[in-house]
FILO-381326 format. One record per residue: y, x, z of N, C-alpha, C, CB in turn; residue in one letter. Coordinates in steps of 0.02 Angstrom, whole numbers, plus 50000, padded with zeros to 5 digits. Atoms other than C-alpha are relative to their C-alpha. Glycine has a CB too. Layout:
N
YXZYXZYXZYXZa;...
END
This chain:
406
499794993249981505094927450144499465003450042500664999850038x;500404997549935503704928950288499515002749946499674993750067x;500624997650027502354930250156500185004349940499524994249982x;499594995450047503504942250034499725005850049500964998749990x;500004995649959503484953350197499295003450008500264997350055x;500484995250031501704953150200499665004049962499844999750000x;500284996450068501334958850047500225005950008500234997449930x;499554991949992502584973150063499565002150053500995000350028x;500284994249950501604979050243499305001549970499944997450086x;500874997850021499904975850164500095005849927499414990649966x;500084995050041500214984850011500315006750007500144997749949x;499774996049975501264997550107499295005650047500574995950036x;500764998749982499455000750200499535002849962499714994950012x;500364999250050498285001550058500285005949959499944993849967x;499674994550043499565012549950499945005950051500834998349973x;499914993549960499635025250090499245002350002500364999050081x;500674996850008497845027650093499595001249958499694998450024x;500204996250071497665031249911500395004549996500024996349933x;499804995950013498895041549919500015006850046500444997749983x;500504997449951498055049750065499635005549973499504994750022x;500734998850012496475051949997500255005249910499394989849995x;499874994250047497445059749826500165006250025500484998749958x;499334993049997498635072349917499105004450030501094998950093x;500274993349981496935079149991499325002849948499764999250082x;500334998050054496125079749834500455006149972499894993849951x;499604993650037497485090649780500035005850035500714998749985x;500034993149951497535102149923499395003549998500114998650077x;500674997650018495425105849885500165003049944499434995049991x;500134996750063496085109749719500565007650026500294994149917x;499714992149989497275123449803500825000350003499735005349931x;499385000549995498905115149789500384997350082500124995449943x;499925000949937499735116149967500954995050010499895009050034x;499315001150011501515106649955500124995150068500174996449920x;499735006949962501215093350110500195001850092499244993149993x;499884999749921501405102350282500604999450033499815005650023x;499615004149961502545097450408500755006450015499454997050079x;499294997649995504435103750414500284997350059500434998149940x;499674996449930504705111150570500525002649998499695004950030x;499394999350011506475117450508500504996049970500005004249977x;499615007050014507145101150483500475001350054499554992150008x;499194999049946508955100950576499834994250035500964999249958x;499975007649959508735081950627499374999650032500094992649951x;500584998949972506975085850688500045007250088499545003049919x;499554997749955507675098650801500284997550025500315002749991x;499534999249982509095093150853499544994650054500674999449955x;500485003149961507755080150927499585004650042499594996249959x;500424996949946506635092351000500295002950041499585004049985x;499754997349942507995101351087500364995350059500465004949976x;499575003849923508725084951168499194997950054500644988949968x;500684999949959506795081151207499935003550076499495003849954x;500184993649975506725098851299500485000350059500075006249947x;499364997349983508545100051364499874996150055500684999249956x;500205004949939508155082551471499414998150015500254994449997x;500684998849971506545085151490499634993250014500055004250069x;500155003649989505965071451427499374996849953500504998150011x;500645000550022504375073751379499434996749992499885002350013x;500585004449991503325061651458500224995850010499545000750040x;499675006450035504385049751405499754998049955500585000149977x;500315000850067503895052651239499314997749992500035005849968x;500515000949987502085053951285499714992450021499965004550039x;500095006849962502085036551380500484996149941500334999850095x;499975007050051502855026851229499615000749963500564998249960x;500434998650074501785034851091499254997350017499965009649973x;500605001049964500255031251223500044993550005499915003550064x;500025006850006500795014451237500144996049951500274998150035x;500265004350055500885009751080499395001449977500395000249945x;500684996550002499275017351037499544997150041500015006850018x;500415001949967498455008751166499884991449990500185002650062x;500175006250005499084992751159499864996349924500514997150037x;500175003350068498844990450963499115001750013500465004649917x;500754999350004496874996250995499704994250048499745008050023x;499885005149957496874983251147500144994749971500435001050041x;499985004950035497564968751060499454996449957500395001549972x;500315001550057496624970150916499134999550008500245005549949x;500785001649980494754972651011499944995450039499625005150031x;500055004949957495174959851131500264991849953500525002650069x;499635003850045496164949050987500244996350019499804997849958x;499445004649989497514943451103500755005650016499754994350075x;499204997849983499314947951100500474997250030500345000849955x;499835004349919499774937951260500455006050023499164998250066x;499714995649970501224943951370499445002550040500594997950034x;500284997349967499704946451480499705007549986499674995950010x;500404993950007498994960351377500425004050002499585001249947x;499484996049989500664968351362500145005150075500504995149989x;499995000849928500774969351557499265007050020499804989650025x;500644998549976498814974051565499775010649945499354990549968x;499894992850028499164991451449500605002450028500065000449921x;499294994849941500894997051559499265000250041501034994350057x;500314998649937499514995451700499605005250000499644995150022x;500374993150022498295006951620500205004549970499564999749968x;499594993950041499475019051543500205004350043500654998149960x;500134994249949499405030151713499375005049976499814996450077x;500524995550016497795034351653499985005449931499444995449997x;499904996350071498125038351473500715005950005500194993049933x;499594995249995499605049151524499635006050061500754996450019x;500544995149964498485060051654499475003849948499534995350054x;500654998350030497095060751527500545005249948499434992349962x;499484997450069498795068951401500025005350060500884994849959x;499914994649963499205081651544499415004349978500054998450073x;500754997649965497265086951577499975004049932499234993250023x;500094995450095497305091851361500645004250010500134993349903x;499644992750013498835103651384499755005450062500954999150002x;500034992849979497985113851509499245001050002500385001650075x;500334997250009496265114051482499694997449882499594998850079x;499755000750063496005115551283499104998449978500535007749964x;500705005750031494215103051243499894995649954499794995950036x;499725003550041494815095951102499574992249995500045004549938x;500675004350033493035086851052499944995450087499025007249968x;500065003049917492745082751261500394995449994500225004750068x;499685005649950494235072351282500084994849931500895002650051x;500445006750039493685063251104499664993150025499435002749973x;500515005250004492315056751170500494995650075498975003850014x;499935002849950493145053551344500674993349981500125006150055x;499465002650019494585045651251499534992649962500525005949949x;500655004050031493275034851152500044993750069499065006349995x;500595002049965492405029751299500564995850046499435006750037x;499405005049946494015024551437500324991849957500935006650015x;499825005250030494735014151293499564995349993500225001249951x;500365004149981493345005351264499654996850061499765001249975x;500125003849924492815001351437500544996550029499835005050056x;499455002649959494504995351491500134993749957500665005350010x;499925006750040494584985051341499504993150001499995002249932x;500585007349976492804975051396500124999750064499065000649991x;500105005149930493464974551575500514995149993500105003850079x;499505003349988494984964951511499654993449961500715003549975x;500185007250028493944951751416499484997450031499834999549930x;500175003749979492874949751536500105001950089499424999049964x;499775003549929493894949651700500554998150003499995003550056x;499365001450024495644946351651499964993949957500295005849964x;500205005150024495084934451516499354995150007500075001749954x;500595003449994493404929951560499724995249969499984998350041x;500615002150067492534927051404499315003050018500205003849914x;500374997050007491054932851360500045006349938499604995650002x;499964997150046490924948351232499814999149954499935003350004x;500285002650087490924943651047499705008049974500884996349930x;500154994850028490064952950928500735005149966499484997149949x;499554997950023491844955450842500605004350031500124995749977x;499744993949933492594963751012499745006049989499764998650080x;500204993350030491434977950974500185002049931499335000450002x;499714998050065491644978750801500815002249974499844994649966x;499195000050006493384977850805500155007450024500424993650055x;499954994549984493434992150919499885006049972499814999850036x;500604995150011492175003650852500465002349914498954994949997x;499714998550072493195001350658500675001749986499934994749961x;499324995049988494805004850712500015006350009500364998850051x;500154995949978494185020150808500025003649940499534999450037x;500404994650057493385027350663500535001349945499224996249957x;499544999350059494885021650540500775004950029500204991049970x;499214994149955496165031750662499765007249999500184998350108x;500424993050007495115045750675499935004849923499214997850021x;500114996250084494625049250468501025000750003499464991849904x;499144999750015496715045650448500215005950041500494992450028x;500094993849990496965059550583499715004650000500045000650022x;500424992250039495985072650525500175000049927499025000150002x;499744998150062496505069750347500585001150022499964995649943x;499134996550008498395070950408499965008250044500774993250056x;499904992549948498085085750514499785005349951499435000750082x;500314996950034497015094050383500794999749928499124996249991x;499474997550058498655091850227500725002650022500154993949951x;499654998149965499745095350365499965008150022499924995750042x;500114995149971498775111750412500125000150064500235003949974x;499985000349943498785109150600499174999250033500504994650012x;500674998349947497215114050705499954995350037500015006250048x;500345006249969496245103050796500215002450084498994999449979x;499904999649971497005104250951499904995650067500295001649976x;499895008649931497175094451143500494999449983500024999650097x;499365001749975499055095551137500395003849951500145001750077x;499754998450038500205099751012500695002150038499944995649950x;499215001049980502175104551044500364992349972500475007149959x;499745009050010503225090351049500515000049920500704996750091x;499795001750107504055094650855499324997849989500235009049927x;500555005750031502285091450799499914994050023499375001950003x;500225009649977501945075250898500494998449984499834996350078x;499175006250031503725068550835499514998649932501175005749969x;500225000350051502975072650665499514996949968499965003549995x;500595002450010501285068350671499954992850008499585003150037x;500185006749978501525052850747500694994949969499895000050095x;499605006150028502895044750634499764996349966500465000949968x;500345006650038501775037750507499564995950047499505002449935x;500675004549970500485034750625500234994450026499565003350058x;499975006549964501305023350737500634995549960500165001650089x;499845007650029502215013050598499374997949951500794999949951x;500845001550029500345012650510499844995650056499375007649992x;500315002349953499855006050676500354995250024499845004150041x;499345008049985501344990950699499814996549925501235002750005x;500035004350060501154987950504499174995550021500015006049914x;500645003349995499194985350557499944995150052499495004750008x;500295004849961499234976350694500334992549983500095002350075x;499755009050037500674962750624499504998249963500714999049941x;500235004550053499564960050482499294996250041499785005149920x;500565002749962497894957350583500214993250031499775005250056x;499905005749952498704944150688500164994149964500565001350051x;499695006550031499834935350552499254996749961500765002249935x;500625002950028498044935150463499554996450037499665004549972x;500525003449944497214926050580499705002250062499474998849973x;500114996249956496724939550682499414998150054500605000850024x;500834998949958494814940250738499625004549994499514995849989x;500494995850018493624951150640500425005049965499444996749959x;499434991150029494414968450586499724999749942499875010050042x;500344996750069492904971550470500224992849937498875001550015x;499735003450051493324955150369500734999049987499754994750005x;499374999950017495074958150369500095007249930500455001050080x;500204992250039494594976450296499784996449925499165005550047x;500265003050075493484968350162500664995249941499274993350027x;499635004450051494744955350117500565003949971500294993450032x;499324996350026496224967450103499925003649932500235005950055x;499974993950045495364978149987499284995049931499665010150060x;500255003550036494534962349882500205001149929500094994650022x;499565000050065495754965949750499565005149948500875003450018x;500294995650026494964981049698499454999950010500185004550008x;500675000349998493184976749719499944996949932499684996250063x;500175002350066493584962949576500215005149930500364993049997x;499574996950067494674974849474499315005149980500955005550024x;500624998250007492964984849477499604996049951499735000150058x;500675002850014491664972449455500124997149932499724994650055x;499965004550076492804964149300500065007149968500804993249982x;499724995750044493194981549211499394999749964500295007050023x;500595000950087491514980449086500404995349967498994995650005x;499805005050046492184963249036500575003249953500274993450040x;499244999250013494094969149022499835004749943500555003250067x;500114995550060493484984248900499394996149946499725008150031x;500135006050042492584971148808500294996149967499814996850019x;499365003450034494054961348786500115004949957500664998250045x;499524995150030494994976948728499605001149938500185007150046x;500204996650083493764982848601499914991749946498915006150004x;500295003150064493254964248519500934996949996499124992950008x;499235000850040495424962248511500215002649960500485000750026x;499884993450042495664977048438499284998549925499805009150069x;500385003150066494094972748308500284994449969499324997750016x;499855006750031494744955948281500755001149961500034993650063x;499124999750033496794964248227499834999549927500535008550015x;499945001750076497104962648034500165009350007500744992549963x;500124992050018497284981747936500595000350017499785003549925x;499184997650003499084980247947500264999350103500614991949929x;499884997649921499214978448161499745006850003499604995350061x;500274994349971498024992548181500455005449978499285001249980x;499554992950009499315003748082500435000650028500255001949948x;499374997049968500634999348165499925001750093500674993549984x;500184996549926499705001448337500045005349971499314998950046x;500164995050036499305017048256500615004850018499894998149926x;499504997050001501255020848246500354999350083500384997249938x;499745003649923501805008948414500105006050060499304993950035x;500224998549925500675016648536500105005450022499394999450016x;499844995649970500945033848536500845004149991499445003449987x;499344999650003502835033848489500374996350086500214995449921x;499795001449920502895022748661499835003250047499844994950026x;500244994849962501975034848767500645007649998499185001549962x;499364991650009503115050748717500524997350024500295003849911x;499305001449956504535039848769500104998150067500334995549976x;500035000649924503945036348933499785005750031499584994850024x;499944993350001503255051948934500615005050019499865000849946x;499534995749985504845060348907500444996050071500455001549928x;499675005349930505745045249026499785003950094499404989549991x;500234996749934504695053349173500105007750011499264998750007x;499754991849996504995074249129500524997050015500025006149936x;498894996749976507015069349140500004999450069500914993349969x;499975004249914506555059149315499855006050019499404992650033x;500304993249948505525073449375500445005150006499335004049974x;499664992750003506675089149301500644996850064500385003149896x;499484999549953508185080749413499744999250059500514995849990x;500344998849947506885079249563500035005350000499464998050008x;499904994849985506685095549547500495004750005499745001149982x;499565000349973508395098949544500404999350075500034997749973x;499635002249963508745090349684499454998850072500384994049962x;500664998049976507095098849773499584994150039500105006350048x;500385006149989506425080249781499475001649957500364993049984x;500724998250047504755085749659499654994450020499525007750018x;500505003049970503585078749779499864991750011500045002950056x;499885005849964504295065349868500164993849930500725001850060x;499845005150079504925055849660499164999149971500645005849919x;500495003250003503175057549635499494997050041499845002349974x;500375004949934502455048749787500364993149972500295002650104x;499595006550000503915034949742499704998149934500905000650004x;500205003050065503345033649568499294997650005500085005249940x;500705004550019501435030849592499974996150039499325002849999x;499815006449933501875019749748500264994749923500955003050087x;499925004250052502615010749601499814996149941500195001549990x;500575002850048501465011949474499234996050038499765007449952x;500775001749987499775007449587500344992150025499455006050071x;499775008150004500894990849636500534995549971500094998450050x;499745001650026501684987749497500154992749963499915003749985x;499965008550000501194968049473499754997450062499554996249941x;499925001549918501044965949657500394993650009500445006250042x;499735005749998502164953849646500284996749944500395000550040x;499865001950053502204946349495500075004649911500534997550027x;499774996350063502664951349323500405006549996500394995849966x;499604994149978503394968249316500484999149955499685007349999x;499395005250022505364966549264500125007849933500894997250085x;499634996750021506054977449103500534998549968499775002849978x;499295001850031507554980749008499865000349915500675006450028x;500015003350050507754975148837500135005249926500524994550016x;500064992950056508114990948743499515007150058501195004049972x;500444995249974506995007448790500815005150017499265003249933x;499504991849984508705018548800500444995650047500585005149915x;499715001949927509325005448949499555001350056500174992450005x;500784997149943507495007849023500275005050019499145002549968x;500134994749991507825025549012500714999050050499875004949936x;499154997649946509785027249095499744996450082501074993649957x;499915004349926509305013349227499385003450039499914990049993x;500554997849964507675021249252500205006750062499465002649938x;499734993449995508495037649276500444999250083500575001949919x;499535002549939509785030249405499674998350073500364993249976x;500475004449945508535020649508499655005850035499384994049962x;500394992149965507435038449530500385002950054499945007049942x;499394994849964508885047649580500344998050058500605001349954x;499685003849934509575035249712499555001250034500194992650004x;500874998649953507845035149787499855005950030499304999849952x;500324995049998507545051649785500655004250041499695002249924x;499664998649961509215054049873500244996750057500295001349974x;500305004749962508815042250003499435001950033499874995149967x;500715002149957507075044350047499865008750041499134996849928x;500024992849943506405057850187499465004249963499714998150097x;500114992950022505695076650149499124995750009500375008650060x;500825001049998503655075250117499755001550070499585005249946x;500494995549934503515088150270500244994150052500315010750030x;500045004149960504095073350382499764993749990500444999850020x;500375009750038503485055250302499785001349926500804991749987x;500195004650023502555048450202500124994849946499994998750034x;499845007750003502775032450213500564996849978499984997650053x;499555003250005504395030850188500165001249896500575003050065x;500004999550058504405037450007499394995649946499995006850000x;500575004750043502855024949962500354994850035499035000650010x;499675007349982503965010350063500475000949927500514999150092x;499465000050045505265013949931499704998049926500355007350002x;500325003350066504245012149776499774994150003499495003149973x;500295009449981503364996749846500674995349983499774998250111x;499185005149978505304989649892500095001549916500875004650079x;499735001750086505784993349689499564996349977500085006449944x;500555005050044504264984049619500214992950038498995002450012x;499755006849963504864969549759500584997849965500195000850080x;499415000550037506604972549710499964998249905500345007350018x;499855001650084506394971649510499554993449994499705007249936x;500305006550022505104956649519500574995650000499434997350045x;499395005449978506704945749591500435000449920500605003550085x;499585002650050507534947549417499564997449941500515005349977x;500465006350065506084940849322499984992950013499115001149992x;500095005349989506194923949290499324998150011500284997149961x;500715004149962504854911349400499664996749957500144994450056x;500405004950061504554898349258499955004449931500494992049981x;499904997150073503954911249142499245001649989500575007449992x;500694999350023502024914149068500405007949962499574992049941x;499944995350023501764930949038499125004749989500585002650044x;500794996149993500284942048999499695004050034499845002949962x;500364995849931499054949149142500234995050056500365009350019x;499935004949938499774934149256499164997650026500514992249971x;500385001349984498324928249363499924991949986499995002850053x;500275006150021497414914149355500414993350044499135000750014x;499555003549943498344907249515500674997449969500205005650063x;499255001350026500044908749451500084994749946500325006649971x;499825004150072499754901449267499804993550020499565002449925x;500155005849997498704886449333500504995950053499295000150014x;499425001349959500394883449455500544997449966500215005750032x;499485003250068501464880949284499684996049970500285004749941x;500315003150045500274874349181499684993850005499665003349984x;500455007449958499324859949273500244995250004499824999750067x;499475007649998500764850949299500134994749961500585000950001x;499875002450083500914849849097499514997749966500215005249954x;500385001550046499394848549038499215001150048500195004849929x;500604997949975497524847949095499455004149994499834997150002x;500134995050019496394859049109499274998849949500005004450062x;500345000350093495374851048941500325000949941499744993549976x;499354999150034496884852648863499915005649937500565002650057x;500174995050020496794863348712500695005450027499814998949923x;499324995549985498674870248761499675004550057500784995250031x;500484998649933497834873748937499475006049974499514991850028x;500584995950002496464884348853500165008249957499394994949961x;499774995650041497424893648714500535005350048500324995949937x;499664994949920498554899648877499685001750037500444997350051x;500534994649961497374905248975499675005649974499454997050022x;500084995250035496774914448842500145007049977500034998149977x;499474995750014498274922448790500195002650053500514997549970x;499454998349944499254923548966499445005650048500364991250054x;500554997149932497614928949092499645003649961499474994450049x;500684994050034496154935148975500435003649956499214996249944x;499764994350023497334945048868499675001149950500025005050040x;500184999350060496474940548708500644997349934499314996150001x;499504997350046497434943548558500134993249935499645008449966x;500125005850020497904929248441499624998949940500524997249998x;500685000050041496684931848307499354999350022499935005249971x;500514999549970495364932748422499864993950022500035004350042x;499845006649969495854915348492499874995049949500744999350026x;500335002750047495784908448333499635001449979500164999049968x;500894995850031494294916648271499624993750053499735012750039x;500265004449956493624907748427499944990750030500205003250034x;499775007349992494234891448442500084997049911500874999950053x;500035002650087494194888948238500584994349977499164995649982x;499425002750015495924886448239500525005949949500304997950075x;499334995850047497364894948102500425005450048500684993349968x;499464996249935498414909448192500794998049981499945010450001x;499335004749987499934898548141500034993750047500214997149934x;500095006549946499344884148219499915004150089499074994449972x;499764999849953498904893648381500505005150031499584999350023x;499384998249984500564903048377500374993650020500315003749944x;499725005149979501294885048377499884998050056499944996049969x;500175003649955500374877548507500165005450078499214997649980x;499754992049940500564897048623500974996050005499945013249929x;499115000749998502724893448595500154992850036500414999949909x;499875007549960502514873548629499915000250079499434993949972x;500174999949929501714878548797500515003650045499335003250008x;499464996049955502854892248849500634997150008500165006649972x;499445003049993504474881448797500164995550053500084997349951x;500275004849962503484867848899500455002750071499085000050000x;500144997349934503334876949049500865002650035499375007449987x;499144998349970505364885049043500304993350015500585004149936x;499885006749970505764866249046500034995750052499804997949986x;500235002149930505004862049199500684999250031499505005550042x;
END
């Protein structure tokens, strides 16, 4: 369950900052749909109890202390009650330095000064509080957070439309700072459960996935074209007929989803949930469907619509409409069966069923890997291995029967 969880925060992470980096591709192109809903009733009804009990720098002194102590932790890379303790102590200062920005307005000034306190307080705590010496990865650590908080606020402030300000009203800081500071709990659990030392190799490793999905795509369109060469005349026609009779029906599957989003002035937010869905859609395994295309479609239909009456307005989160697509790709893996070979499984998974059964000289072993991971086609397999495509249809079914056996 612990390592289910991570997956969900890490890819809850990663998905938000593609879908980031799209929404402000779309706003360059002129489409404005993401700023912040300031006539929200439940957003209100918050700012006036804020106001009413005047409890302003309340707010200020938790949002400051989480903010401090996730940048703290993570450059010092301890999450000791001591450090807990050692950010209340310095959070006099960071709430002074929040006054000083609503009355004189230096936006860039209390940058750098903001910069500069955090980091100094964070090398006097490792080396007089802990009394180490300073790693190279204390700086680094610091210096890559900084920078990754910084690009993330200025892109949200910029699809938000909000000016670069010292001090905002306290509706915007509710607003502004909901994704941020569960971006900034999702990041710091994962740093720690990961071992928690070097930021920049946590960075690299997180986003390994897509370095290979890169570096293999020549091969993968290699595959595709010598599979597609290797089909007989009679597949290619009925790809021919297949492929774009399945498209129009998912096609249309997504206009009905969308037209009752827009209905139900969810537009935005059904498509945040849907590519949250699609960009981690074998995230965890095999992705699960239904067995006729017109149960796809009703259940599909259902699943949107719950979601989409559920999840919060664009102008306030996020996050919570890309947690929700993540949580259905979690949710629908759980009804695919575990002992099952399927095609696009990784290399991890299949050699987890398969190893047990057979070795990996095995021809079963080779004709599944073939089929299940490389995603070559079974003519191609035999073409290659100078085997009959009855024979390795047989030997493909003996393995999979194998494997449900287990």
């Amino acid at each position: 369950m612990k390592k289910d969880l991570d997956k969900i925060l890490s890819s809850t992470l990663k998905t938000y900052f593609i879908i980031l980096i799209g929404i402000v591709v779309v706003k360059l192109f002129g489409f404005d749909y993401f700023g912040l809903d300031t006539s929200n009733e439940i957003i209100i009804m918050i700012d006036n109890f804020i106001k009413t009990f005047h409890l302003e720098l309340v707010w200020y002194a938790i949002t400051l202390y989480i903010y401090q102590y996730v940048i703290f932790s993570i450059t010092c890379v301890d999450n000791s009650k001591t450090m807990k303790l050692y950010t209340l102590y310095t959070l006099p200062i960071a709430i002074t330095i929040q006054l000083l920005k609503t009355q004189i307005n230096a936006p860039y000034l209390f940058a750098i000064i903001d910069l500069l306190w955090l980091f100094m307080f964070s090398i006097l705590y490792i080396k007089m509080v802990k009394r180490n010496k300073i790693e190279k990865y204390n700086v680094s650590n610091y210096w890559i957070y900084c920078v990754v908080n910084m690009i993330f606020q200025l892109l949200s402030m910029f699809i938000r439309n909000i000016e670069i300000v010292n001090s905002h009203g306290i509706i915007i800081s509710i607003l502004l700072n909901f994704d941020y500071i569960l971006l900034s709990i999702i990041s710091y659990k994962l740093f720690f459960d990961m071992g928690g030392k070097s930021l920049w190799d946590w960075v690299v490793s997180s986003f390994s996935h897509l370095r290979t999905l890169l570096r293999t795509l020549p091969t993968k369109l290699q595959k595709f074209y010598l599979n597609n060469k290797a089909k007989s005349r009679f597949d290619k026609i009925s790809d021919c007929i297949y492929i774009p009779l399945f498209l129009l029906w998912n096609v249309f599957t997504l206009l009905v989803i969308l037209v009752v989003a827009t209905l139900n002035h969810t537009f935005v937010e059904c498509i945040i949930i849907a590519t949250s869905f699609w960009i981690n859609k074998k995230t965890f395994g095999k992705p699960f469907h239904m067995k006729t295309a017109l149960s796809c479609f009703m259940v599909s239909n259902l699943t949107y619509y719950c979601l989409n009456r559920i999840t919060i307005p664009n102008g306030i989160s996020l996050i919570v409409s890309i947690s929700l697509g993540i949580l259905l790709c979690y949710i629908t893996s759980k009804f695919v069966k575990s002992k099952k070979l399927y095609r696009g499984m990784s290399i991890e998974e299949y050699d987890k069923f398969v190893l047990p059964l057979y070795s990996i000289n095995s021809i079963y072993y080779e004709i599944g890997k073939l089929f299940y991971v490389e995603r070559y086609s079974e003519q191609w397999i035999a073409n290659k291995l100078s085997y009959s495509i009855p024979s390795v249809q047989k030997k493909k079914y003996e393995l999979k029967n194998k494997v449900k056996g287990q």
